[in-house]
N, C-alpha and C positions, 0 to 999 in steps of 0.2 A: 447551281453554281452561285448565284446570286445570295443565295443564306449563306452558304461557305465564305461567302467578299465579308458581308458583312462582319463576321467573325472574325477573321483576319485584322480590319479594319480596329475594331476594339481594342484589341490588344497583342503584343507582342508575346504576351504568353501564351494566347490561346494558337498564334502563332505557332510556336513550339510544340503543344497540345498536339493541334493538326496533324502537324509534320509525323510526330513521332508515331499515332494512331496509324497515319496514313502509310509508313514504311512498317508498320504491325500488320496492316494488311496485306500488304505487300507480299511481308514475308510470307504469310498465311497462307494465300497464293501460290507463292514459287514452289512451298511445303508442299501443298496439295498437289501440286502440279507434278512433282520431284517425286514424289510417294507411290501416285496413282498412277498403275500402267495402262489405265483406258485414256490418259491426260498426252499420252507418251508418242509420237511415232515409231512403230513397232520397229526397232534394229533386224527382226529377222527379214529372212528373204520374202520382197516384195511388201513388205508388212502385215505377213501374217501374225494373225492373236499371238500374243504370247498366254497361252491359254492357262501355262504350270504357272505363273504370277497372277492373274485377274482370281479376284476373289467374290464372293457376293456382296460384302460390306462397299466393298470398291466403285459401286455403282450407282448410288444416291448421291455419294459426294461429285463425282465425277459429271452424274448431269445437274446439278444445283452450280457446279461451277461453267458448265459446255455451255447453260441454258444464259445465264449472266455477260459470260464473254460474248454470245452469237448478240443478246440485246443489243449491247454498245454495238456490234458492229451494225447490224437494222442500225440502228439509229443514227450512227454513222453514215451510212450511206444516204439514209433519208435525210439528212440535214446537211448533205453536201454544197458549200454555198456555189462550188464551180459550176456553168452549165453541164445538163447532163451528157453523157457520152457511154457508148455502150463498156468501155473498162471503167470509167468510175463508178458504175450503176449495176450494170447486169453481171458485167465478170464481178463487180464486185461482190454484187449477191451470190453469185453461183461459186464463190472460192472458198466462203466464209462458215461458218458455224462449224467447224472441221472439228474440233472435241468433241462438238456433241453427235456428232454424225458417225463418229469413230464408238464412242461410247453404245451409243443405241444400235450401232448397225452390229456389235458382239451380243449384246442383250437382248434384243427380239431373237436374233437366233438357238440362243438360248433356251428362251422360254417356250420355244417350238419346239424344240430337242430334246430338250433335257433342264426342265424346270424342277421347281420346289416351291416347299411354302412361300420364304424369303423372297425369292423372284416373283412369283405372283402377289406377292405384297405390293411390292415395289413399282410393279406393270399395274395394280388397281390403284395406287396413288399417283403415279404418272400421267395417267395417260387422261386426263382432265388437265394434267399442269401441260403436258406435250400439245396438245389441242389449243390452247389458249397461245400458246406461244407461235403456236403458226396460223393463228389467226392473226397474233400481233402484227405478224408478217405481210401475210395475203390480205389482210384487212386495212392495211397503212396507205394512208390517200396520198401521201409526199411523197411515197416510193413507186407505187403505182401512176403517178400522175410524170414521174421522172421518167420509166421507160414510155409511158405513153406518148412524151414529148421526143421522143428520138422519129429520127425518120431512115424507115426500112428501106428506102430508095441506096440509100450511102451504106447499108450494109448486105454482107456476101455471105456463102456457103452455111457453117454452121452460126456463125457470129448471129446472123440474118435466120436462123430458124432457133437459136437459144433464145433469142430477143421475142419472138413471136411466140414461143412456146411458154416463157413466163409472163407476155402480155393474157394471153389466154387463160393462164391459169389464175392469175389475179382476179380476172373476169368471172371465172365457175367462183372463186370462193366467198365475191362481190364485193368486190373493190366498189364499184360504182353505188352502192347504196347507201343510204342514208345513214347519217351517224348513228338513230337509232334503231335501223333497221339492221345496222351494223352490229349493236348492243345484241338485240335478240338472236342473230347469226350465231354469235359467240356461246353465248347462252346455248344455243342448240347442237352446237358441235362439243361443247363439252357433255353435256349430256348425253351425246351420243358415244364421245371417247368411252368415259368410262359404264356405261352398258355395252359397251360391244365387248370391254376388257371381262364385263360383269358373263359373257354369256360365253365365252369364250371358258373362263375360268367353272363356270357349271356343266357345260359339257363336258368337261374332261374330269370332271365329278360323275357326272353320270355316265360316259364312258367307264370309269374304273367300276364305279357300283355295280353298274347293270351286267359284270360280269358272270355268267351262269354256272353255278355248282352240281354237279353228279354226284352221287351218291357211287356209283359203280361202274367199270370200265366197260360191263355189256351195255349202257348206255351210250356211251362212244362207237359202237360197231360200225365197222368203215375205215377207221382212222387208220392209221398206220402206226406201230410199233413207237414210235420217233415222236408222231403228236399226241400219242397218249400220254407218254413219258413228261411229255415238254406240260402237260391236261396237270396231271398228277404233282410236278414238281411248281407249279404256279398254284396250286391248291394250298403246298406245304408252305410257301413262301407268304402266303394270306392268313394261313393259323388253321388249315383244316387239313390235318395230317389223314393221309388213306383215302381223300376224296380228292375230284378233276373239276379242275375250275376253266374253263374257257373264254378270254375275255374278247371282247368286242373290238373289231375292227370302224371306218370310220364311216363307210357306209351304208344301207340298208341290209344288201346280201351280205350272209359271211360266207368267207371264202369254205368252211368248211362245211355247211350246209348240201355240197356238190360232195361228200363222202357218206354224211352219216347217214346208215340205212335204217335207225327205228326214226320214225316218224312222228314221234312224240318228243324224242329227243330235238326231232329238225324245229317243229311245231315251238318247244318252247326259247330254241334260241333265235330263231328269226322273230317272233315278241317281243321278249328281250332285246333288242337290234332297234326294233320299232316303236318299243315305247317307253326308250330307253330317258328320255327327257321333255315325261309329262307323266310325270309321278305323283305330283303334289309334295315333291320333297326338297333337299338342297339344291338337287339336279335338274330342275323343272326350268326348262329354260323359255314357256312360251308368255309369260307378263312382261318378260326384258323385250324379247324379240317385237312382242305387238306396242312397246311402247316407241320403239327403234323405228316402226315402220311409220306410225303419228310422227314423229319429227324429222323423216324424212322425208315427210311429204311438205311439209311446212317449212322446212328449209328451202325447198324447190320452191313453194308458191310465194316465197321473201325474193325467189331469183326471178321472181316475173313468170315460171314455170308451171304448168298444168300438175306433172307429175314427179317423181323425182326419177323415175327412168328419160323422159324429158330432159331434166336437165343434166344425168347422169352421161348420156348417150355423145353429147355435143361435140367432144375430142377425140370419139371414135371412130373405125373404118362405116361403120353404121349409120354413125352420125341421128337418126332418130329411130324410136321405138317402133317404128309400125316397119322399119327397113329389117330390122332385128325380128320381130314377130313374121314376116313375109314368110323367111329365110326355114322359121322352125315350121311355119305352116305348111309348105311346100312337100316338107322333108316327112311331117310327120302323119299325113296320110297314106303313102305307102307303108310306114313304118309300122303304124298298129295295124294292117290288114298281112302285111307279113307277118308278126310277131300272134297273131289269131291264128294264123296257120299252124305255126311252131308250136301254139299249146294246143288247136286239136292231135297236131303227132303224140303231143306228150301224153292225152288224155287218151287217144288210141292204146299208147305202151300200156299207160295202167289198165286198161279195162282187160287187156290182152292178160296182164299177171293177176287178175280177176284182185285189184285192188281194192275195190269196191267204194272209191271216195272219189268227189270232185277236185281236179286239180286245186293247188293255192300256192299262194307264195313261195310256200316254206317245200315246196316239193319241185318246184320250177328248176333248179339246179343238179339237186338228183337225180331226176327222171330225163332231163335235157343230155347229160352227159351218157344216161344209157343210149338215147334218142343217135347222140352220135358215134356213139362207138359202132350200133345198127349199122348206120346209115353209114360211115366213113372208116367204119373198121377203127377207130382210134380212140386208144383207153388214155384219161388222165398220165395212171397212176404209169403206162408204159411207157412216157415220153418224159416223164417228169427224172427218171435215170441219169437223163442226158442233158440237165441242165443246173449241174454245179454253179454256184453263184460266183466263187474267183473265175471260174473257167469263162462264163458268160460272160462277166465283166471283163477281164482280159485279151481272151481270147474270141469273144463276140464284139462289143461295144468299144472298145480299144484297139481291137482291130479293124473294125470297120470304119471307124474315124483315121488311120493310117492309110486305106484303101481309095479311099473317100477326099480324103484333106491331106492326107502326107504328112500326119502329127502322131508323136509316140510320148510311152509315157515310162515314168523310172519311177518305185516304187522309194520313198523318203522314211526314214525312221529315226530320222533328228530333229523333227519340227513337233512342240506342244500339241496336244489334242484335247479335247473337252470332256472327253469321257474312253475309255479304254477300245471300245470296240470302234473305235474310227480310224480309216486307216487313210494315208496323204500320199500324193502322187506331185511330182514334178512333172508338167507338159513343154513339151520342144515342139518348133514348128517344122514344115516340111525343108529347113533349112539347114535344121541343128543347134535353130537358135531356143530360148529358153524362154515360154511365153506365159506361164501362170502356174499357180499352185493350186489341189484341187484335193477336197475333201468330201471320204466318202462315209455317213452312217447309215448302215442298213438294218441294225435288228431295233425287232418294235418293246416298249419300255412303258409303264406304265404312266411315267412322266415325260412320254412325247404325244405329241399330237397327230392324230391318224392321219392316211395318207401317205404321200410323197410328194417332194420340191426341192425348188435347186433355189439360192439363195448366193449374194455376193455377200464377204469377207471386208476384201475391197473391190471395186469398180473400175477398170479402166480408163485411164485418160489421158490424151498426151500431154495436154498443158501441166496438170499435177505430177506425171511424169510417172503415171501407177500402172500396175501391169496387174489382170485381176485375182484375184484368191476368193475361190470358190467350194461351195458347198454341195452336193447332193443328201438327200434327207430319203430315208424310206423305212418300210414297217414290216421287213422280213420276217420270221417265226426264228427266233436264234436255235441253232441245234442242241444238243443235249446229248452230252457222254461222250464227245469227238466224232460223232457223226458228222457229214459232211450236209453241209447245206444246199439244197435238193428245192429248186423251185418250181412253179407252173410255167407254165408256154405268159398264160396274161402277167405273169411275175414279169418276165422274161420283158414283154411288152413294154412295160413299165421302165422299165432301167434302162431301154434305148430311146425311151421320149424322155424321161427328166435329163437323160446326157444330150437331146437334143435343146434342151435349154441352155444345158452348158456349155455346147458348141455356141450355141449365139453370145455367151458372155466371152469366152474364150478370142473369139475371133472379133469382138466388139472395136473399131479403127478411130473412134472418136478424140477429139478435141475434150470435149466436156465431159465431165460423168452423167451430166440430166439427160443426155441425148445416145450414151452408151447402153451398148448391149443390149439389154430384154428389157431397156427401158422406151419402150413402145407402148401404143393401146390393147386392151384387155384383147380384143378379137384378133389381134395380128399375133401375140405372142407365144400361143399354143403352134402357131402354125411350124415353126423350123423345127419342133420338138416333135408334131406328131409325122415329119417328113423323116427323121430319123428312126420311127416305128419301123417303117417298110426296110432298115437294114435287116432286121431282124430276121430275116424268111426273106433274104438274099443269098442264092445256091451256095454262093464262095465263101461266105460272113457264115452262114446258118453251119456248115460241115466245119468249119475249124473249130469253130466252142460248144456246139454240139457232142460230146464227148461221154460217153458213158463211166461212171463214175468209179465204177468197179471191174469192168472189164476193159477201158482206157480203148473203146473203137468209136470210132465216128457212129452218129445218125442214121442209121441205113436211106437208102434212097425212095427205097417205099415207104418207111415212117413220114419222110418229107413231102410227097407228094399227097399222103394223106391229110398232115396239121395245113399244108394250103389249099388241100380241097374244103376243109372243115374253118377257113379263116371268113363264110359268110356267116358259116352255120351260126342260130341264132341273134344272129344281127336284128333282125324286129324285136326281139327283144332289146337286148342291148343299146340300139339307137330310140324305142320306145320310152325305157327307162331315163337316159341322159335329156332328153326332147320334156319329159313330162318337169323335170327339175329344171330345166330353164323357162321353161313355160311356167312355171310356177314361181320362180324369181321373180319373170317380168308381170308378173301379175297382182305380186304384192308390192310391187313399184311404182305401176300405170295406173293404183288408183289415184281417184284428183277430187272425190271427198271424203273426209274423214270419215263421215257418217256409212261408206259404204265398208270401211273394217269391219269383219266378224270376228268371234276367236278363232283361233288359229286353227282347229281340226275342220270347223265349217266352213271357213277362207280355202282352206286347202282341196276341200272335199266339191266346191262349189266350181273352185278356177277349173282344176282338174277336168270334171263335168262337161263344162263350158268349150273347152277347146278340144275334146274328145278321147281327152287322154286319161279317163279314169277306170284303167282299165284292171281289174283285181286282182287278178295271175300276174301284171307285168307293175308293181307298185315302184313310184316315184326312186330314182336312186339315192336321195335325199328324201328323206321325210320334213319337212318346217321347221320342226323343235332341234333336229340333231346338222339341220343346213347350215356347216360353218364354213362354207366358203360367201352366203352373203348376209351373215349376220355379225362374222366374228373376223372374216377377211376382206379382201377386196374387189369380191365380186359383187358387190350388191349390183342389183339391173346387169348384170357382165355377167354371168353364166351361159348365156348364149354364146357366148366367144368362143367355147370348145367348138360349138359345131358351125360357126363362120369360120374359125382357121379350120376346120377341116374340111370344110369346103375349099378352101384357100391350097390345104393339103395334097386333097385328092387332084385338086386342076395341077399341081407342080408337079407332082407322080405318075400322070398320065402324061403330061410333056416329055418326063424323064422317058418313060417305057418307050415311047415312041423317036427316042435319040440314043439309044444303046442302054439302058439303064439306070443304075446309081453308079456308076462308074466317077473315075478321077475329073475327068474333062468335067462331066456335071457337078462334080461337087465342086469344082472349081469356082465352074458358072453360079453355082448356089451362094456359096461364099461373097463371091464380087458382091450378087444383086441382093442378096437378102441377109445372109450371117453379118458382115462388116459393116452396116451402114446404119444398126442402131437406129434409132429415128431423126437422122441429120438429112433426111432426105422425103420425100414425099413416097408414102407408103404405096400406095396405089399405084403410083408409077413406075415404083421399084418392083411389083409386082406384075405387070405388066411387061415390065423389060424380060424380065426372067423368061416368060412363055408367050408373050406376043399376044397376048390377049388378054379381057377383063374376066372375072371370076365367074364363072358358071356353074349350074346347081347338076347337070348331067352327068359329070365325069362322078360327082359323091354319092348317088342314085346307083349309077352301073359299077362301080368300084366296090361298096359292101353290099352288092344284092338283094338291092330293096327296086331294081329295076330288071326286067326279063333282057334289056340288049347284053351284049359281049365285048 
């Protein structure tokens, strides 16, 4: 401002100069503003995208202008000359940056969904500029030194935990350090931005590459009619006309490994699967990853920190690494002596069909599923009939959220979508009233990212006066020919835990959006999503969308009493595999010297070892190189959090059993203590309310029979 006086001062022309530059800008501005519909508060209902306007050009301008406006206001705030107070300070902070928050919160979703070159362009120049920019933030000694000066005595309910929760966060990103220990911070989180965007963008390289071509449909033996077709026309769509291409799902197993019966065929696509990203090629994700793990360990020991799960852990229900490591070690010695048992049955089966080989990986699925059919009478391919994906979703998962909560839903075909196959629902509550919009994509695309996730649009708030607009994300097999889409029983699973995320965003009662919905710690957050599992294989929920698809009869009563006698089977497995990948997270976290990094397959091969989990028939669900929930998302040191909320889980499911069920009255009770209170409230205590007791490892031992009680 002071260069600007002077200028002024000199001359009345330059005067002039100014002015007219400065209403040039101006205009430039309003233009931008007036043009771009990420600049815009959405006119539709609640503000959802207007998806048929946002373009890809639309969003470089959009955050080069969100990221501008959001400075002035930081700086604004920080150079408030008023004493501080929690609305000129904190509401200030938490109201502000709304362009760019509007912009990015369309954009990442995006680039999860339904990316491209241009987006991932855009995401690898970004996300070093977006890093720096919330350092400027979290790194600002006048801004942090303003809330620190408030006193929590004079504030109440959320005001008093919004206030605390951005004192805390200032603190993880170090506020308190030195200017130039502040410098190298900077330095390290950008470096990190864009290799995590860097490794992010090579997996889904090596994801599409490492998809496996056949030569001939007797290759496929097992499939079904449907996935051959779907083999054959994803062959043609790649440039190999008469051959079956099968691409890769996002975790170690593929789902169709539990059909094909040559074993050669199983053999080379479980490889493919596994060393799908350590190639030595574009796809080769493990130089980014081992660089990712050096400076995050160096980031932590800038924080005063041993390790960076140390200092990762600190705002969690865990709050330190050895509470988190306890947790998996408890769980995972019954787990690999059950899951030893399940592969001598399996290696019994083969010796019985004089197979003449040692169990492995790539056989663990097809011989497990004959293992149950034996043992439970229950074939895949027999139950799979009766689980139509509208029917499931409608008539399962929307029904049981009505049953449950007293909420229904009306199917919308006036609102934008981002891609064709997504389809939008309007939800009412148990009142009549109209409480969020909710968006579903289900088939898997070679430009989404594997997996499944629920994701907010917008975010609930009362102060901003937002009601939420929500996502679910999944990686269904799309049909082919108007067949009808036909999923597994763990499909099945699936679609009633990401709608229990979306129950948590849906029912989110907050004031603020920092403290709304699913915006909790890593280890509480799975939990309302895997308590909405258990609707699934709920008598009343399971008979109405259980529906056979071509003869339109319900589930018989024997099929169900069989998939719930078969809802242990393989569990050592299953909790092996998940156990060994979190165990494996925190292991590339909890180191505290550099020197003790290896490359990545002998880090892997070593931790593994070490904590007893390298067990060869039951391999990591995550392999290192293709782990992108903590290289590329936001579980770094957090992947334990699946089997803390499920612990969290199974203690609220065993409360329920023992007070009539999942019935109304308890989702009621769910709702009050755990869906509405978003993190405005002390988690632990609200966990506590719910069942009257702290969290216990027993009830998740005897619940998926890794324990002999009842």
């Amino acid at each position: 401002m002071q260069f600007f006086s002077k200028i002024i001062k000199a001359s009345t022309f330059f005067v002039l100069i100014f002015s007219l530059q400065n209403q040039s800008l101006q205009a430039q501005k309003k233009s931008i503003k007036m043009t771009n519909p990420l600049l815009q508060k959405s006119t539709l209902q609640y503000q959802a995208p207007p998806f048929n306007l946002i373009k890809d050009e639309h969003f470089k301008p959009a955050f080069d202008y969100g990221l501008k406006i959001h400075d002035q206001e930081i700086m604004k705030i920080a150079n408030n000359p008023a004493k501080p107070t929690f609305q000129n300070t904190v509401l200030a902070l938490e109201t502000c940056g709304v362009d760019l928050g509007r912009a990015a919160g369309v954009f990442y979703n995006l680039t999860g969904s339904n990316t491209n070159p241009t987006l991932q362009a855009i995401e690898a120049e970004y996300a070093p500029i977006f890093s720096a920019h919330n350092d400027k933030i979290y790194l600002n000694s006048k801004l942090y030194n303003r809330i620190k000066s408030l006193n929590l005595n004079l504030l109440k309910g959320e005001n008093k935990k919004l206030t605390q929760y951005y004192l805390q966060q200032f603190e993880l990103a170090g506020a308190n350090l030195s200017d130039a220990d502040k410098e190298k911070m900077k330095k390290i989180n950008e470096e990190l931005a864009t290799l995590g965007t860097l490794f992010t963008n090579k997996l889904l390289t090596a994801r599409k590459n490492g998809a496996v071509l056949f030569d001939n449909s007797s290759d496929l033996d097992g499939l079904s009619t449907d996935e051959i077709a779907a083999a054959k026309g994803k062959a043609t769509e790649a440039g190999h006309d008469g051959k079956y291409l099968i691409g890769l799902q996002n975790t170690t197993q593929q789902p169709l490994l539990q059909s094909l019966k040559n074993r050669a065929t199983r053999e080379k696509l479980f490889k493919a699967s596994w060393s799908r990203a350590e190639k030595n090629d574009e796809g080769d994700t493990r130089e980014v990853l081992e660089k990712m793990a050096k400076l995050r360990l160096q980031k932590a020991n800038l924080m005063g920190k041993k390790s960076f799960a140390e200092w990762r852990l600190q705002d969690q229900m865990a709050q330190i690494p050895a509470n988190a490591m306890n947790l998996l070690a408890k769980i995972a010695t019954p787990a690999v002596e059950k899951a030893k048992v399940e592969a001598q049955e399996i290696q019994n089966l083969i010796d019985e069909q004089k197979g003449g080989f040692k169990l492995e990986p790539w056989d663990w699925n097809f011989y497990s599923e004959q293992v149950r059919k034996a043992k439970y009478d229950l074939d895949e391919s027999q139950i799979k009939p009766y689980f139509e994906l509208t029917s499931v979703l409608e008539k399962g998962v929307f029904f049981a959220a009505k049953q449950m909560y007293g909420i229904t839903f009306k199917e919308r075909h006036n609102l934008p979508v981002y891609h064709p196959d997504v389809k939008v629902y309007e939800v009412f509550d148990n009142d009549g009233k109209s409480i969020a919009i909710y968006y579903l994509d289900f088939y898997t695309r070679d430009n989404k990212n594997g997996g499944a996730w629920m994701n907010n649009f917008v975010s609930q708030s009362h102060y901003l006066k937002q009601k939420p607009v929500i996502v679910n994300v999944y990686n269904f097999a799309k049909p082919v020919n108007g067949n009808p889409s036909l999923i597994s029983f763990d499909d099945v699973t699936t679609m009633f835990h990401e709608f229990g995320h979306t129950l948590h965003g849906l029912f989110a009662n907050q004031q603020y959006v920092t403290l709304s919905g699913t915006s909790v710690p890593r280890d509480y957050v799975e939990f309302p999503s895997q308590i909405n599992e258990h609707a699934a294989l709920d008598p009343v929920v399971l008979k109405n969308y259980a529906i056979h698809y071509q003869t339109k009869q319900p589930i018989p009563q024997e099929l169900i009493e069989k998939i719930k006698k078969a809802e242990t089977f393989n569990k050592g497995y299953e909790v092996t595999e998940l156990l060994a990948a979190a165990t494996l997270d925190m292991a590339w976290h909890s180191v505290e010297n550099e020197s003790d990094f290896k490359p990545t397959l002998q880090f892997e091969k070593e931790a593994l070892q070490k904590y007893g989990l390298l067990v060869n028939e039951v391999p990591t669900r995550y392999h290192t190189p293709y782990f992108a929930h903590i290289w590329g998302g936001g579980y770094s040191a957090g992947y334990y959090a699946y089997t803390w909320s499920k612990t969290l889980d199974y203690n609220v499911y065993d409360w329920m059993q023992a007070h009539g069920g999942m019935t109304r009255a308890n989702g009621d009770r769910f709702r009050k203590y755990i869906l509405s209170v978003g993190n405005s409230v002390d988690l632990n205590q609200a966990f506590k309310d719910m069942i009257g007791h702290d969290m216990q490892i027993e009830p998740y031992l005897r619940i998926s029979g890794l324990s002999d009680k009842k």
